[in-house]
C-alpha positions in Angstrom: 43.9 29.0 -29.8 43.0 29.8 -26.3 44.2 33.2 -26.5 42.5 33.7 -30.1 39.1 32.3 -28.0 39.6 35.1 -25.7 40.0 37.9 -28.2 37.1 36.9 -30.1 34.6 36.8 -27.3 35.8 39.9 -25.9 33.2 43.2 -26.3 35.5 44.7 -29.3 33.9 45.2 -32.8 34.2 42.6 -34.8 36.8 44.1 -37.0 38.9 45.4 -34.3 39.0 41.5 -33.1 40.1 40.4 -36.4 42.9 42.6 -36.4 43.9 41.3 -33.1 43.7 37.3 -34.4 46.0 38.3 -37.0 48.3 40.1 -35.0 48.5 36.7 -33.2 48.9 34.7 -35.9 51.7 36.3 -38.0 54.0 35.4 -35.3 52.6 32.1 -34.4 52.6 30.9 -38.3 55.1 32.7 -38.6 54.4 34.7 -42.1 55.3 37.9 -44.0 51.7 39.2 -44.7 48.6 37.6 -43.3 44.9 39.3 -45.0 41.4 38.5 -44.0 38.8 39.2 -46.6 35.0 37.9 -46.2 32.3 38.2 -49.0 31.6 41.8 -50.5 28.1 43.4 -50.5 27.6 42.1 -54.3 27.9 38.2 -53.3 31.1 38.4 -56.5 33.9 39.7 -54.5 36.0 39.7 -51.3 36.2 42.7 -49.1 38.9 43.5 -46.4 38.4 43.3 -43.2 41.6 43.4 -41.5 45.6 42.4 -42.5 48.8 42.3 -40.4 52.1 42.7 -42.0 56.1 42.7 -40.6 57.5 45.9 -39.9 58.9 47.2 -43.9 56.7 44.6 -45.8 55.4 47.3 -47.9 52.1 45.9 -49.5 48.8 47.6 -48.7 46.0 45.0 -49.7 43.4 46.3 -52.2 40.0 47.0 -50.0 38.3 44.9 -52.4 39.1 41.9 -55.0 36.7 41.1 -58.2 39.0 39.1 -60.7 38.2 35.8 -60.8 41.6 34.5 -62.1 43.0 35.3 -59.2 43.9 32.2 -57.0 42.5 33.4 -53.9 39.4 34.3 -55.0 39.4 31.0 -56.9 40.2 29.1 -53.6 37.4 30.9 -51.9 34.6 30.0 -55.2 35.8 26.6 -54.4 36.4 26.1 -50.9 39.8 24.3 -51.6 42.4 24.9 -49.3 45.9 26.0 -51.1 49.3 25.3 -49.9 52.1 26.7 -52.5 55.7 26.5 -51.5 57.0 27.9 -54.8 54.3 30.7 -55.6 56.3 32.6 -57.9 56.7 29.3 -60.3 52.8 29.2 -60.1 51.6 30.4 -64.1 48.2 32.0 -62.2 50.5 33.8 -59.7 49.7 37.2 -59.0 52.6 39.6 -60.3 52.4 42.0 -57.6 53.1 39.4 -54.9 55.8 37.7 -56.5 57.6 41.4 -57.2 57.7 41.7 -53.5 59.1 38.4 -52.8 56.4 36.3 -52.0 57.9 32.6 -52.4 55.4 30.9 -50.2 51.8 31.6 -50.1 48.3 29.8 -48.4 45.0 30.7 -49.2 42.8 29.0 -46.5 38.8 29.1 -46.8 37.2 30.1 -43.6 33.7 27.7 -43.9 31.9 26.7 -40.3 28.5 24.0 -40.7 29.0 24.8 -44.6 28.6 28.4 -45.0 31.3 30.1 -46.5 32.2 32.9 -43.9 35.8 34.4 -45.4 39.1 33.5 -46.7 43.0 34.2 -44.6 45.9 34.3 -47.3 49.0 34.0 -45.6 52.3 35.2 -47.5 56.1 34.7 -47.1 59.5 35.3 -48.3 60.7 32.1 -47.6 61.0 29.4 -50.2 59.1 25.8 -49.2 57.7 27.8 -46.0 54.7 25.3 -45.5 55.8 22.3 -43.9 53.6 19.3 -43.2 54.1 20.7 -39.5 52.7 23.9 -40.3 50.0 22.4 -43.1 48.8 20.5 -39.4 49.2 23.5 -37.6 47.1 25.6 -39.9 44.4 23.3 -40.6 43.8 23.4 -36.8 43.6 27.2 -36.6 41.5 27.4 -39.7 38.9 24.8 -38.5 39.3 26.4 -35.2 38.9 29.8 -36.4 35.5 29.2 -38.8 33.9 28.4 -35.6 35.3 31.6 -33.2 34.4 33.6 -36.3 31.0 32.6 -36.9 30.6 32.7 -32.9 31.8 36.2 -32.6 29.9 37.8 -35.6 26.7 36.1 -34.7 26.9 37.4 -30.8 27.9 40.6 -32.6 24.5 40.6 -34.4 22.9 39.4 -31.4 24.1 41.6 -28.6 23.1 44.4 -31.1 19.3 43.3 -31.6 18.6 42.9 -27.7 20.5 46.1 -27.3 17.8 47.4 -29.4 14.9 45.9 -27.9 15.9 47.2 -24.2 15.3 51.1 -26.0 11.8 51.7 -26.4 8.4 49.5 -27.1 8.4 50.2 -30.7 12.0 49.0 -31.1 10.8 45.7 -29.0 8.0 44.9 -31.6 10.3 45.3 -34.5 13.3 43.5 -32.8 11.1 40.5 -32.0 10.2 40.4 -35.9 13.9 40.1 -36.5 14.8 37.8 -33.6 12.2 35.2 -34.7 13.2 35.1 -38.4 16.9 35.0 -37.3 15.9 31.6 -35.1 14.5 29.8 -38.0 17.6 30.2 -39.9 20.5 30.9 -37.5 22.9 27.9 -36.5 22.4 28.1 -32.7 19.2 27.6 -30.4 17.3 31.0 -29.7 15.4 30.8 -26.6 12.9 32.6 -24.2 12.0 32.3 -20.9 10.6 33.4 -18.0 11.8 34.1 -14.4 10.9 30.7 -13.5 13.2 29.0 -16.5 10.4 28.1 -17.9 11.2 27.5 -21.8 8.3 29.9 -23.7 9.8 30.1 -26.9 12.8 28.1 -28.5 13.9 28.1 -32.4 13.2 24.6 -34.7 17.0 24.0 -34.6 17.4 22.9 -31.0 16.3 19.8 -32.5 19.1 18.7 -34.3 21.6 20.2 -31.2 19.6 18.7 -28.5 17.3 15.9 -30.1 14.5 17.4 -28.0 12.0 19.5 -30.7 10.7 23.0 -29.7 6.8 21.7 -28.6 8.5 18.6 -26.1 10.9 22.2 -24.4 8.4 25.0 -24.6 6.6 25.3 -21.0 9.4 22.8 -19.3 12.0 24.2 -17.0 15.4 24.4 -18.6 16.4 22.9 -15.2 14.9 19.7 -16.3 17.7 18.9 -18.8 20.1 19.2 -16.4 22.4 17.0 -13.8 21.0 17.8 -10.3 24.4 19.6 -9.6 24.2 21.1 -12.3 20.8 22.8 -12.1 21.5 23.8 -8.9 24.5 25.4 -9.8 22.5 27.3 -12.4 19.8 28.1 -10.9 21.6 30.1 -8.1 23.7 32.0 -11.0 20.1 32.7 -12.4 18.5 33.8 -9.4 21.5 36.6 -9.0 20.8 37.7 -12.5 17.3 37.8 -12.0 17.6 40.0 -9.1 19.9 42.4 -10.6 18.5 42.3 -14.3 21.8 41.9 -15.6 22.4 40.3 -18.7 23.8 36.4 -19.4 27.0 36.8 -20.7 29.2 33.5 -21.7 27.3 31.4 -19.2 28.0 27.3 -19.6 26.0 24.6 -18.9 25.9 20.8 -19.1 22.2 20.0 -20.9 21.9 16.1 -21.1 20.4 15.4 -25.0 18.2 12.7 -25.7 20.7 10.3 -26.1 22.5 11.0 -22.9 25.2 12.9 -23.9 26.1 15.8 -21.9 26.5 18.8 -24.5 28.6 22.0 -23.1 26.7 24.8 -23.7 27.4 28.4 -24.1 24.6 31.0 -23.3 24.3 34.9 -23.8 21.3 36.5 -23.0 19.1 40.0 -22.1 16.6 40.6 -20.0 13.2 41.2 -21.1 11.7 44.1 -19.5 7.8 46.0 -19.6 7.4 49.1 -20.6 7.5 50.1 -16.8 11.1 47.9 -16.5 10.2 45.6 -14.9 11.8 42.7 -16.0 9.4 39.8 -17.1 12.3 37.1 -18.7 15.0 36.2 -20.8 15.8 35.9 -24.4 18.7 34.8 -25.7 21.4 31.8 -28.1 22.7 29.0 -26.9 25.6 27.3 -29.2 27.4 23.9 -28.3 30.3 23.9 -27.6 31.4 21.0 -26.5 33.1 19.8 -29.8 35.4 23.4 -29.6 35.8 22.6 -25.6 37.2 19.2 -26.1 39.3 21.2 -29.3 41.1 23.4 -26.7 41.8 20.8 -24.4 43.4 18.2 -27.1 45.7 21.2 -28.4 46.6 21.8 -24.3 47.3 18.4 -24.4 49.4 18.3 -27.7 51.3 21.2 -26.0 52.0 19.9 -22.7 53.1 16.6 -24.9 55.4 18.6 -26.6 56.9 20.3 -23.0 57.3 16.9 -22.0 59.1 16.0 -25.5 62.2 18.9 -25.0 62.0 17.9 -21.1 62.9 14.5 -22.2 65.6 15.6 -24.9 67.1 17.7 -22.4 67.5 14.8 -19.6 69.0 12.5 -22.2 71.6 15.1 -22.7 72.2 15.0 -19.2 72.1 10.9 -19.1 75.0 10.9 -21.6 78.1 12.5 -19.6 77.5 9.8 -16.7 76.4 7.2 -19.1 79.6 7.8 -21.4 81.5 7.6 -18.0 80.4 4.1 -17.4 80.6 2.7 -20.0 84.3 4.0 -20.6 85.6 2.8 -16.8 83.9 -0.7 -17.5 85.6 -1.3 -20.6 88.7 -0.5 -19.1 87.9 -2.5 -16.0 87.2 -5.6 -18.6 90.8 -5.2 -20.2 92.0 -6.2 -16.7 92.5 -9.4 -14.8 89.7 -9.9 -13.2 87.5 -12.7 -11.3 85.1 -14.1 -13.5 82.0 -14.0 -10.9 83.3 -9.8 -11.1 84.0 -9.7 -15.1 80.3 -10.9 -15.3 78.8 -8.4 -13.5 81.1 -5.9 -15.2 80.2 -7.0 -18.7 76.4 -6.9 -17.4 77.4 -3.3 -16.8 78.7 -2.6 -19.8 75.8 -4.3 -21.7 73.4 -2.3 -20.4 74.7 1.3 -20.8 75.7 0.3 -23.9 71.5 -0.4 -24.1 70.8 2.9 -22.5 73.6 5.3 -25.2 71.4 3.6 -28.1 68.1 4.3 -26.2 69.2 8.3 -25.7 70.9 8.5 -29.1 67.2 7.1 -30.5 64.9 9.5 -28.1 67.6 12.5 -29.3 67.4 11.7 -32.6 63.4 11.7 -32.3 63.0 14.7 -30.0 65.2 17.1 -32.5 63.4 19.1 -34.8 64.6 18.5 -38.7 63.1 19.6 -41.6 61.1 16.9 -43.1 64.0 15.5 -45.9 63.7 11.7 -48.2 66.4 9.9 -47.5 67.1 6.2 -48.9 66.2 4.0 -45.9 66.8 0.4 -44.6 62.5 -0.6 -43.4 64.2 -3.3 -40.9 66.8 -1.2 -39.3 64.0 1.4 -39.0 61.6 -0.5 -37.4 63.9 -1.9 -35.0 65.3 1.5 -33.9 61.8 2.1 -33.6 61.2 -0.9 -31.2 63.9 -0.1 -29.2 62.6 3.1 -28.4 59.3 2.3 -27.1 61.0 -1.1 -25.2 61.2 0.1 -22.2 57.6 1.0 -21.5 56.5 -2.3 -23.3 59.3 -4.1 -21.2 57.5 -2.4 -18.0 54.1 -3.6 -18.7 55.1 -7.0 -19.4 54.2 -6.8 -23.5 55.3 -9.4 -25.5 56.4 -8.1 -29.2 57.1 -10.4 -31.8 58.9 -9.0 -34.2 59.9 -12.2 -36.5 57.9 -10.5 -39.4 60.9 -8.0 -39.5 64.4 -9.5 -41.2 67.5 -10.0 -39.0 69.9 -9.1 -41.7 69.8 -5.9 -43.2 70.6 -6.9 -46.6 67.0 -9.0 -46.9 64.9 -5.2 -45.9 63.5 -3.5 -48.4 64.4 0.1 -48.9 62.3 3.4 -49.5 62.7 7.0 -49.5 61.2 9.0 -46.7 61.6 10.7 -43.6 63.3 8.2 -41.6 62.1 10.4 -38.0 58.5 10.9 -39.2 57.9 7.5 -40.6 59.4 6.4 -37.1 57.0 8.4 -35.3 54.0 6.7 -37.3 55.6 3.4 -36.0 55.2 5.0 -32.2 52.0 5.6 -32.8 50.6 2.7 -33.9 52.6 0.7 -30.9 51.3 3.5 -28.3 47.7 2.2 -29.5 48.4 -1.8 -29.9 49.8 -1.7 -26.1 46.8 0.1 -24.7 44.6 -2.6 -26.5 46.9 -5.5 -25.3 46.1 -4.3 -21.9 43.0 -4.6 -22.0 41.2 -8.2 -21.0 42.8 -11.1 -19.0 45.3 -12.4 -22.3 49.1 -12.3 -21.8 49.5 -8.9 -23.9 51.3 -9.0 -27.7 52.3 -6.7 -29.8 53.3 -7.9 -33.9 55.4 -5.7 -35.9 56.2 -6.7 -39.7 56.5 -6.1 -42.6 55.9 -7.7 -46.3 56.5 -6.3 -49.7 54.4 -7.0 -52.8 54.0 -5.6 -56.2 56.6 -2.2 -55.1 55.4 -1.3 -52.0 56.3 -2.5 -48.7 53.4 -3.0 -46.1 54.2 -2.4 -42.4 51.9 -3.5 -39.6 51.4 -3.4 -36.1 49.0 -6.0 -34.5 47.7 -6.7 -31.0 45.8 -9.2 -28.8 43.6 -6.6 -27.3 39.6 -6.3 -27.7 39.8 -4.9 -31.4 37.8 -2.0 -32.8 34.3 -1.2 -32.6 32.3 -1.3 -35.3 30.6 2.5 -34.7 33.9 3.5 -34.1 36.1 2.4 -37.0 35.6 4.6 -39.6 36.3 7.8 -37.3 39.9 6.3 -36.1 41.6 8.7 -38.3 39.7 12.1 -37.8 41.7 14.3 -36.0 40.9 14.6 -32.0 38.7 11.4 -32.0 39.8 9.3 -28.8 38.4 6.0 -27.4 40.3 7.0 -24.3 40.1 8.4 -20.8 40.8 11.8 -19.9 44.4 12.9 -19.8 45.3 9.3 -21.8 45.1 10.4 -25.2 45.3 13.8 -27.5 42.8 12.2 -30.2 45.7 13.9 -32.9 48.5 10.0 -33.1 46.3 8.6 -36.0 45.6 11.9 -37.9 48.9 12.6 -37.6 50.0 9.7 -39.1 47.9 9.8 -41.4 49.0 12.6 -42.2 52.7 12.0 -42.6 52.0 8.5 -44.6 50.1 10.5 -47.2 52.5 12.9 -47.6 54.7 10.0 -48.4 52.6 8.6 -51.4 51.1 5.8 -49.0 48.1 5.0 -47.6 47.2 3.9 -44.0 44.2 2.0 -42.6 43.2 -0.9 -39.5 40.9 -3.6 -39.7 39.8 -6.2 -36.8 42.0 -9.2 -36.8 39.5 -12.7 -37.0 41.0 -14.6 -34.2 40.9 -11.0 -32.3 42.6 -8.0 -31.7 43.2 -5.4 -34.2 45.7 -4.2 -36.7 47.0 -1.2 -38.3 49.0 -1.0 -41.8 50.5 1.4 -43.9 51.7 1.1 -47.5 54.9 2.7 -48.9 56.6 3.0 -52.8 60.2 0.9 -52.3 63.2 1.6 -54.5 64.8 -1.9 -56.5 68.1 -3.2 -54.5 70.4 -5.5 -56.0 71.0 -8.9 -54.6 68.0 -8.9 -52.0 66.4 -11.7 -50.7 62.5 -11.7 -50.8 60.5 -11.0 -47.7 58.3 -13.9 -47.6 54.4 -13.0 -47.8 52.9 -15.0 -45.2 52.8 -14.6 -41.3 51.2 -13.0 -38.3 50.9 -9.5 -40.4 48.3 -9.2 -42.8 47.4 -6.0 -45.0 
């Protein structure tokens, strides 16, 4: 995304930078055929604007498309996002695709603050191409990529109106015309101002940004709204530009709203100059970006995560030779005639590397890619694997789990079909959060994991001691890069993931505050029947 950011503020046209997002994105999907189209002049059609195919493809997209049968054109009508992994079993398919091979195809509506600004379909060869992975992966880009395209064609339009209005006095007055009805209906805060930074003009719709209306800015110094170190930063920048009468280009600013918050702003601007040049101002847009800036650093994040994740994998390969070593030489050393005060020690030996080859074989497992496959699967065996993986950091931090909810013997678990790795990474998630609450406050910290099973589904949940939830912030748990935490702690992407994943399994997920305190997150899955299974009772510590 950071390198599609770049492209798309960069001074190409706006076509030439779509063609260079897409030549980014066929190998980062990866895909076959990848077309942008974006509303034709009638308001009933979709023109091209760019496409990127792989070398001997050999489709040229139509420059326009008018049926309405078709299922991209239906997908952009509707603003419904389309993910087919067996396109050519589709009775709407097109015939042309599917006579190339098309097997896979996505047809993702490009929408940024509710305007409809284009549609990507994405075509491949390969049959079930669209994994949840890549679903996640493309619903990123796609939010991502409403906003980067709905920045660049406005600073397009922009750039090209002051431009205009640097020509000749007659351009100016018409410009201004523009410029003014473009404020009352544009997403982003139109401003003037004078050398000072003094706010003489600014559009109706800094309101909602800002919280401040145009009358409480106009004839206040944009330094005002600013962090001391902030404005003087700014100020000095400004100052340069004044003197040179260069133009604002990508400048960003910390403006403290009415409610406190500290919005990231982006600013492009021109000088305004007298017939005689000599320049009297600036006029310019400001968007907020602080939602897209803490975007870019969450998907930094996830990626540095993800380093970290084949770092890891790789080191437990390592760990294994020795560990396999040691565990081999102690059991021969325990077949011996040995001291007992020695044997002990030995068999402490052996006990714990025996510990450590389950804790690699469990990180390995997690850490290797596999496409997503249901699988009949024992929920107690699961859970405890599960456990076993995260011990060590909960054993570090002194967390106490209680995990009596869970049965001992494998015959009284329920079973279920899923993806045993993704369901486990759910589990990891949900642990991740309940020790970071436990943490918190002066309580010896505890973590619940169980389970109970009612009417076909099994409910897993993970409880802890910690502060619990509050109320403002419950109902946004789940939306992808919210985080109550500091900093570097958290991606903001665990709980939409899971979520995620548990959908895709026919379940649901959700968390509720616990009344004695704490908090607790469950998820509901379908079970399969098993013969000769004792019930899991339905009371204890875990409650749906």
């Amino acid at each position: 995304m950071q390198h599609i950011a770049e492209i798309m503020s960069g001074r190409d046209s706006f076509v030439e930078k779509c063609s260079l997002v897409l030549d980014v994105l066929i190998d980062l999907v990866p895909a076959d055929l990848l077309t942008l189209r974006r509303p034709g002049p009638d308001g009933n059609s979709m023109e091209l604007v760019s496409y990127a195919s792989r070398p001997g493809f050999g489709y040229v997209p139509p420059e326009l498309v008018t049926d309405p049968n078709l299922i991209s054109y239906q997908a952009y009508c509707e603003d419904t996002i389309k993910f087919l992994n067996n396109y050519a079993e589709v009775p709407e398919a097109f015939s042309g695709f599917v006579e190339i091979g098309d097997q896979s195809s996505a047809f993702l509506p490009l929408i940024s603050r509710g305007n409809p600004l284009g549609l990507i379909y994405i075509i491949s060869k390969e049959r079930d191409h669209f994994t949840p992975e890549r679903v996640q992966l493309l619903s990123t880009i796609k939010d991502g990529l409403g906003v980067l395209f709905e920045n660049a064609d406005l600073n397009d339009k922009i750039s090209e109106e002051l431009s205009q209005r640097r020509q000749t006095q007659s351009a100016l007055a018409e410009s201004e015309a523009r410029f003014r009805a473009l404020a009352e209906s544009a997403a982003d805060i139109l401003w003037e101002m004078d050398l000072d930074g003094t706010y003489t003009y600014c559009s109706p719709n800094v309101r909602g940004v800002t919280g401040y209306g145009p009358e409480e800015l106009t004839g206040r110094s944009h330094y005002e709204f600013m962090p001391a170190d902030e404005a003087e930063r700014v100020r000095d920048a400004f100052s340069i530009l004044a003197g040179s009468g260069g133009d604002i280009s990508l400048m960003e600013y910390i403006f403290i709203a009415r409610d406190g918050r500290n919005l990231t702003m982006e600013r492009n601007g021109a000088a305004v100059l007298k017939e005689n040049k000599e320049l009297t101002g600036y006029r310019g847009i400001d968007r907020d970006i602080t939602g897209r800036i803490a975007a870019e650093e969450n998907l930094r994040e996830t990626s540095r995560l993800a380093s970290i994740g084949v770092l890891a994998a790789g080191v437990a390969h390592e760990i294994n030779n020795p560990l396999t070593s040691v565990m081999l030489y102690s059991e021969q050393v325990l077949l011996e005639e040995i001291p007992d005060n020695i044997r002990k020690n030995v068999e402490t030996v052996n006990h714990q590397a025996l510990r450590m080859s389950r804790i690699v074989k469990s990180l390995l497992d997690f850490a290797r890619y596999s496409k997503p496959e249901s699988r009949e699967t024992n929920i107690a065996l699961m859970l405890h694997r599960a456990i076993e993986l995260k011990s060590y950091d909960l054993d570090l931090k002194k967390v106490t789990v209680n995990d009596e909810r869970i049965p001992v013997n494998p015959e009284d678990s329920p079973l279920a079909l899923l993806d045993e790795n993704q369901i486990i990474q759910v589990v990891l998630n949900l642990l991740n959060n309940a020790e970071h609450a436990s943490l918190v406050g002066d309580q010896p910290p505890q973590v619940s994991v169980g389970i109970t099973v009612s009417d076909g589904q099994v409910t897993i949940g993970v409880e802890d001691n910690g502060p619990g939830i509050p109320d403002d912030v419950l109902p946004k748990i789940f939306d992808p890069f919210f985080t109550t935490k500091e900093i570097g702690q958290g991606t903001g992407l665990g709980l939409s993931v899971s979520q995620g994943i548990v959908r895709n399994h026919d379940g649901e997920i959700w968390a509720r505050n616990l009344p004695e305190g704490g908090a607790g997150f469950y998820f509901k899955l379908p079970i399969i029947p098993r013969k000769s299974r004792a019930p899991v009772p339905p009371d204890g510590p875990v409650r749906p």
